[in-house]
N, C-alpha and C positions, 0 to 999 in steps of 0.2 A: 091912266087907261092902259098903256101899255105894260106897267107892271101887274096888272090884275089879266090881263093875256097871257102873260108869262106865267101866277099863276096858276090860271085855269089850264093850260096845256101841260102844268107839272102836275097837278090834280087829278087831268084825263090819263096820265103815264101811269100813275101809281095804281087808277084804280082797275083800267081797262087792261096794261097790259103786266104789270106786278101782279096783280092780282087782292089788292089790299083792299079791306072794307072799309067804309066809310068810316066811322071811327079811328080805325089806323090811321088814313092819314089825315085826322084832324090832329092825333096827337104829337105824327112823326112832323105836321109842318108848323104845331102850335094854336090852332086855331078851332073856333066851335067846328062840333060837327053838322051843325043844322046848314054853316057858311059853305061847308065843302060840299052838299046835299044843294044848297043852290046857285051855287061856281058850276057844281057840273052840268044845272039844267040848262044854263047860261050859256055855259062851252057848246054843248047839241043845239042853241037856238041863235050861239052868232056862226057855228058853221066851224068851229074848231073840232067838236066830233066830229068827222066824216066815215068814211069806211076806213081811211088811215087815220090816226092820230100826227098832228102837226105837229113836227118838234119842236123842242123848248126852246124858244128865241134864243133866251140868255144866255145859252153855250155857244151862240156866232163867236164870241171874240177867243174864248177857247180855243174852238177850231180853228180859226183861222191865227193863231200864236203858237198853237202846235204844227199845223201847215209849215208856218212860214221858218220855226228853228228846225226842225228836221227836213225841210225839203221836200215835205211829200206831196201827193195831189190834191187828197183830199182827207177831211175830217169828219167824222161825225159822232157827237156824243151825244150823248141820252142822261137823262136825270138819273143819278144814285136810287136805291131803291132798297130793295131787303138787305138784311146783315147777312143773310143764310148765304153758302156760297151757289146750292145749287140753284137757290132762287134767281139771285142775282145770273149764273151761265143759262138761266132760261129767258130772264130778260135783255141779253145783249144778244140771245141768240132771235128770239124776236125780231131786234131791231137791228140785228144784220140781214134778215131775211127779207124784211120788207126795205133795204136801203138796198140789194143786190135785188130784187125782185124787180123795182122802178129800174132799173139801170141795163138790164138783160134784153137784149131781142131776143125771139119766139125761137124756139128750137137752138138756144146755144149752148155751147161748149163749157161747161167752169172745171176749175180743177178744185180736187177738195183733199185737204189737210187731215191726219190724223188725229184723233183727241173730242171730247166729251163737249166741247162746245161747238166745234164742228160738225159734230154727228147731229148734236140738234138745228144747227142752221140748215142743214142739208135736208131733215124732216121738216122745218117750216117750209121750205120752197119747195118741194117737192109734195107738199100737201096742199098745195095753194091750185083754186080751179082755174082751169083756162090758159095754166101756164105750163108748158113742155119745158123742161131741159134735160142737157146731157151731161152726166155724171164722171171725170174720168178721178180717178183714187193719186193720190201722190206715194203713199204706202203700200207697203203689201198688206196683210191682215181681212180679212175679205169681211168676216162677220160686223168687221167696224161702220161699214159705210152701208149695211143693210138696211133698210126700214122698220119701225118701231112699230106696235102693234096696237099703237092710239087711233089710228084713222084704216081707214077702210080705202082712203086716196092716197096716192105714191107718183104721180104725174113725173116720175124723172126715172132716163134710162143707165142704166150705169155700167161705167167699163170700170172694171176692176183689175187692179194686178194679181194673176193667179198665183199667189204663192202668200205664206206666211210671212208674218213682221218681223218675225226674229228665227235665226237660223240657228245651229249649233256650230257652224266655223264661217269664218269668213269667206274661204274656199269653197263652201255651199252658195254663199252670197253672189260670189262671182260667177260660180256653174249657173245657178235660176238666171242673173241677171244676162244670161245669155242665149239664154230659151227665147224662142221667135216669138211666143204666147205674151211674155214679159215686155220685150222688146218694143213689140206693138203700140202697149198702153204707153211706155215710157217718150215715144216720138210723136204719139198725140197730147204730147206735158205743153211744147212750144205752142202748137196751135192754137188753142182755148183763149176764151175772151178774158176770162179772169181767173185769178188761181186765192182761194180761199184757204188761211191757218189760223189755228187756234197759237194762244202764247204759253208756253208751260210755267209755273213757279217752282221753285226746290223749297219742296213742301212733302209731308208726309202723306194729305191728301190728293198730292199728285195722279194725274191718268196712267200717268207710267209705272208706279206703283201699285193701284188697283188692279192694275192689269197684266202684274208679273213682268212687266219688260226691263226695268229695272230695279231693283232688290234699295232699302233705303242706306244698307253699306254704300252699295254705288253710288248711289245719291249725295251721301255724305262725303265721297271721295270727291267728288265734281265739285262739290261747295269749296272742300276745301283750297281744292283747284284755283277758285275764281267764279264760280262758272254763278250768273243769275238765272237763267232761266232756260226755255228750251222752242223750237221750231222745227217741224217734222222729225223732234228728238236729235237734234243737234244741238248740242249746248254751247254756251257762250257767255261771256263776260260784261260785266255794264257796258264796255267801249264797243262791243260788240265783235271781238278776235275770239274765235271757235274754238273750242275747246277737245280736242279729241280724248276718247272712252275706248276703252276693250268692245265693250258693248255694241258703240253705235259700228264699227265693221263686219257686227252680224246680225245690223237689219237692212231689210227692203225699203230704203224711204230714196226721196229727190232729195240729192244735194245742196246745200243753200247756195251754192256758184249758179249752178242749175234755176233755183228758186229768182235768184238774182234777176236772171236776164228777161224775167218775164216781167210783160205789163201788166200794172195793173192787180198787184197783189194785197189784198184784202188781210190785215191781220185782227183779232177778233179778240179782246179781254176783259173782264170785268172781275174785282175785286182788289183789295189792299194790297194781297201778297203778290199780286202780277204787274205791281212798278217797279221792281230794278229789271224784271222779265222782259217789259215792255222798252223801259230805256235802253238795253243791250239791244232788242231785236230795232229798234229808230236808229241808233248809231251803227248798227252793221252795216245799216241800208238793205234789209230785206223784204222789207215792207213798202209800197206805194200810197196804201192806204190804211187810215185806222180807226178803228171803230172801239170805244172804248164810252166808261162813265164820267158823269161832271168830276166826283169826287176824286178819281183817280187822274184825270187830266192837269185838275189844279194840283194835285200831287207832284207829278211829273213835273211839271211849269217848276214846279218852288225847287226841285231836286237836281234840275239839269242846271238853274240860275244859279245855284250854291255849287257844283259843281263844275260849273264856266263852259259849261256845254255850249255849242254854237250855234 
């Protein structure tokens, strides 16, 4: 019984919130399609569809194995889903949205992270009825954190840092960062109930790259560096020891010292290439909490146990 729970609730994931037909996932999970046509009616009539979808049991022991070697608060994974990548940043951004939605009282404070799966989690809550929040940005870059022009509802008010992501000197960096305008937003960082980031990979389809902030020479200097991955574009090493760039002393973002002292930080990844991304950002200790896929959790598990990670 309880495997057939487990699953009609991977059945309800794929189809309600991946977005897969019926078909798809008879073939992605192996079975008739006529079974997963009435798994689901099954799911809505024992009360596992509801207005939320009930996560997949089966990843308790995940979460709670990654909880307990990295030390953090809390876990939560979701069922693997499309191959595609942006399919996949839409479904973890889903299912940070409604994991941050349950967890928020009415009118709070979140801080939000630079980067392409962020910016969608910040449109799931912020399109959700009935619920207020308040937006403060961790980067500069202003057009990042604006609302997408899907919905017609934006339910979130948003303090932003006025100034751009990337400066042309450092000494620019430092004059903005001393502007009363900047200042502001930067000492409403400690306050906020939760601070929300996405995890970067050193990939060619990285957000930092589409996005001109850094060039894939630099990218490929950072690999060579050491460096796996990235958070508010601070890069860093599997152990998780930062990596300094030319670069990152001419952008506007929060410090991970910064990032550090807060409660309650939310890191947000899904796909293949953002596990050594993920393991460097758990060993820095910059994250609290993590919100990631089945298939990349047991990744992690297999990769920190061969590498004696604690």
């Amino acid at each position: 019984m309880e495997l057939e729970e487990d699953l009609m609730s991977k059945i309800a994931w794929y189809y309600y919130i991946d977005g897969l037909t019926q078909q798809q996932i008879a073939d992605l999970i192996g079975i008739p399609r006529l079974r997963v046509i009435r798994l689901l009616d099954k799911a809505r009539q024992t009360g596992i569809i509801q207005f939320k979808i009930r996560k997949d049991n089966s990843n308790t022991e995940l979460e709670h194995e990654l909880a307990r070697r990295f030390g953090l608060k809390d876990v939560f994974v979701v069922p693997s889903g499309s191959e595609k990548i942006g399919d996949r940043n839409e479904a973890i951004a889903q299912a940070a949205a409604m994991y941050i939605s349950d967890r928020l009282p009415d009118n709070a404070f979140i801080n939000m992270g630079y980067g392409d799966t962020s910016s969608k989690i910040l449109n799931h809550l912020a399109n959700k009825q009935g619920q207020r929040i308040n937006v403060v940005s961790l980067t500069g870059g202003v057009n990042y954190y604006l609302p997408n022009t899907q919905s017609n509802i934006f339910s979130a008010k948003l303090y932003l840092t006025p100034a751009p992501f990337i400066m042309s000197t450092k000494e620019m960096v430092q004059a903005i960062n001393n502007e009363p305008a900047v200042r502001e937003i930067a000492e409403m960082v400690p306050l906020s109930t939760m601070s929300v980031v996405g995890i970067g990979a050193m990939n060619e389809t990285a957000t930092v790259i589409r996005n001109g902030i850094f060039t894939k020479k630099e990218l490929l200097y950072l690999t060579m560096q050491g460096a796996v991955g990235d958070v508010l574009c601070h890069y860093f090493d599997i152990n998780g020891k930062q990596i300094a760039s030319e670069v990152e002393d001419r952008l506007i973002t929060t410090s991970l010292e910064t990032l550090a002292k807060q409660d309650n930080v939310i890191g947000v990844a899904a796909g293949p290439q953002k596990v050594n991304a993920i393991i460097g950002a758990l060993n820095g200790k910059f994250l609290d909490i993590l919100i990631t896929e089945s298939e990349i959790a047991e990744t992690i598990l297999e990769k920190t146990q061969q590498l004696a990670v604690p």
